[in-house]
C-alpha positions in Angstrom: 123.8 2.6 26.6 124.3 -0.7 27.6 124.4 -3.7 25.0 121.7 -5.5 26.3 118.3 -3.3 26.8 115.2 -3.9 27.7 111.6 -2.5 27.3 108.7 -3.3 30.0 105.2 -3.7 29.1 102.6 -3.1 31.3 98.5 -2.6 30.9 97.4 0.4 31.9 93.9 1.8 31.9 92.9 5.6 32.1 89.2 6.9 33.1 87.6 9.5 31.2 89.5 12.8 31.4 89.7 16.1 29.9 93.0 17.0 28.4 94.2 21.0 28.1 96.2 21.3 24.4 97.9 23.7 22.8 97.9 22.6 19.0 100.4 23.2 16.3 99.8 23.7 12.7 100.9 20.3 11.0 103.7 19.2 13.3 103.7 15.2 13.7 106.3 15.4 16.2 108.5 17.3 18.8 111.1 18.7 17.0 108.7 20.2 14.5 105.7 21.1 17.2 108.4 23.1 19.1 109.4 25.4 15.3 105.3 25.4 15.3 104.5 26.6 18.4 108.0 27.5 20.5 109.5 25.9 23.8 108.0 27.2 26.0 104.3 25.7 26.0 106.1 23.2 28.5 106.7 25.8 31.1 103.1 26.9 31.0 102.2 23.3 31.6 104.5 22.6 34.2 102.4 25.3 36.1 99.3 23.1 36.0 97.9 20.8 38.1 97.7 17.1 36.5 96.2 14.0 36.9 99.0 11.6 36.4 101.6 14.8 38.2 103.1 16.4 34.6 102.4 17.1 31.5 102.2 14.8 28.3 102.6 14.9 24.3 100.1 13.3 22.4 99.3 12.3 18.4 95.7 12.8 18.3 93.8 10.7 16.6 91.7 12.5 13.4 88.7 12.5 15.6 90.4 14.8 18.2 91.8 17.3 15.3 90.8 20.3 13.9 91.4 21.1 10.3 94.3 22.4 10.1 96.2 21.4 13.3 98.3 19.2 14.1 98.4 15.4 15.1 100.8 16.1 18.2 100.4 18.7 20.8 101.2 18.5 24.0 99.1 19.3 27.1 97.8 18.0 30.8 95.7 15.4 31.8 92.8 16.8 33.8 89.5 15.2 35.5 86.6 15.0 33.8 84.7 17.9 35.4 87.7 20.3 35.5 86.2 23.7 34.9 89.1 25.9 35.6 90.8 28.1 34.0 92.3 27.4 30.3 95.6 29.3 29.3 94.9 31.5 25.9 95.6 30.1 22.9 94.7 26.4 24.6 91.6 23.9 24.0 89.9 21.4 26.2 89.1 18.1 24.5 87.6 15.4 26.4 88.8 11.7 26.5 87.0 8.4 26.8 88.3 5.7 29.1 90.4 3.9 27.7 92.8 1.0 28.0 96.8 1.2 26.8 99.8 -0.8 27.1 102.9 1.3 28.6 105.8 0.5 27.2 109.3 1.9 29.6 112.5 2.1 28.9 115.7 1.1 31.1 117.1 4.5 32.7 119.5 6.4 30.3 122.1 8.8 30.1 120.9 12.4 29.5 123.0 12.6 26.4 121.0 9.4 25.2 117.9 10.6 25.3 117.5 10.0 21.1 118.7 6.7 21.4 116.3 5.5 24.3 113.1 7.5 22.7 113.9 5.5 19.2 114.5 2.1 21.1 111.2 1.9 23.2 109.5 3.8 19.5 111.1 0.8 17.5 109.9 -1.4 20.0 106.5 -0.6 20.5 105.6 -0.3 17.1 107.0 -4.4 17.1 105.0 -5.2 19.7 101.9 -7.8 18.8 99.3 -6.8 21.3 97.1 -10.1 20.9 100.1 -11.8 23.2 97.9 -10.1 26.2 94.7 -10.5 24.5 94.3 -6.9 22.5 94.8 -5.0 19.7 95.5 -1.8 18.5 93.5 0.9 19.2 92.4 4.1 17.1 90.5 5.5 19.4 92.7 7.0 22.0 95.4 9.3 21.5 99.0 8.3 21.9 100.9 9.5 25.1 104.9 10.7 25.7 106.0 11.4 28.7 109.2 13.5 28.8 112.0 11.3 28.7 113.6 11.0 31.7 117.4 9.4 32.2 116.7 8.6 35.8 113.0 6.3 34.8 113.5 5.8 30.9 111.4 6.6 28.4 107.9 6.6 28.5 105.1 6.2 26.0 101.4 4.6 25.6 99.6 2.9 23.4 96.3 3.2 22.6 94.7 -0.9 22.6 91.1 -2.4 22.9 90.5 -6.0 23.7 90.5 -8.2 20.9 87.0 -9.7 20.1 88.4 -13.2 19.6 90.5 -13.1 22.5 90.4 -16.3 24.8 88.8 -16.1 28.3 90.5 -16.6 31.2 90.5 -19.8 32.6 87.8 -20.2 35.4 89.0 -22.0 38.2 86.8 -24.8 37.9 88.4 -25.1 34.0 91.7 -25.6 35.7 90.4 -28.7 38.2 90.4 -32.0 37.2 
């Protein structure tokens, strides 16, 4: 990777949507949901029709888990009235709206795929979220995409805006 990288934030907000999951047993990340569960849970969701076009990892929040499952699973976004069908072994959860900041890597090399995942991860989790007026959320589930060489790595972060947040200047405010 290059010396000098780069990470780009950007708010994004997601309506309410139902999510299809396959949960693990304790995993708290890919590695061990994929010794949980197996590999190929992301073929079956590849086969699915999405709202954001593929499917996603997520660390539930303890709201969204069962006892006994996992914090990350992985699973597709779906609209909020999806009724369709559910692959065995899956579970529907539904999720509020919500607002996130996405944080994207630069595009990597393929064999740098650890490397990017850890520097937007390292990132992120440096990231003071009152510099655009939020703050961390609990609420929401955090979201992966699959890392990608070609559009960098992917993730979201759950944020809600911060009570004591300043307004944003009217117009007349800026008029003297």
């Amino acid at each position: 990777m290059d010396s000098m990288q780069y990470v780009y934030v950007s708010p994004i907000h997601k309506p309410r949507r139902k999510a299809i999951i396959k949960r693990g047993t304790s995993a708290t990340d890919y590695w061990a949901y994929c010794s949980e569960v197996g590999c190929d849970v992301w073929g079956t969701l590849l086969s699915m029709d999405s709202l954001c076009g593929e499917p996603v990892c997520l660390w539930l929040p303890a709201a969204y888990r069962t006892p006994g499952t996992s914090t990350y699973v992985q699973g597709v976004e779906v609209g909020v009235y999806y009724d369709g069908p559910v692959p065995e072994g899956f579970d529907v959860i539904e999720l509020p709206e919500a607002d996130y900041l996405m944080f994207q890597g630069q595009p990597f090399d393929e064999a740098d795929y650890g490397q990017a995942i850890q520097f937007v991860e390292n990132a992120a989790d440096r990231y003071d979220p009152s510099v655009l007026g939020y703050v961390w959320s609990i609420r929401s589930p955090r979201i992966q995409l699959e890392p990608k060489g070609e559009r960098g790595y992917i993730e979201f972060r759950p944020v809600q805006v911060h009570s004591q947040a300043m307004p944003s200047p009217s117009r007349s405010s800026l008029e003297l």
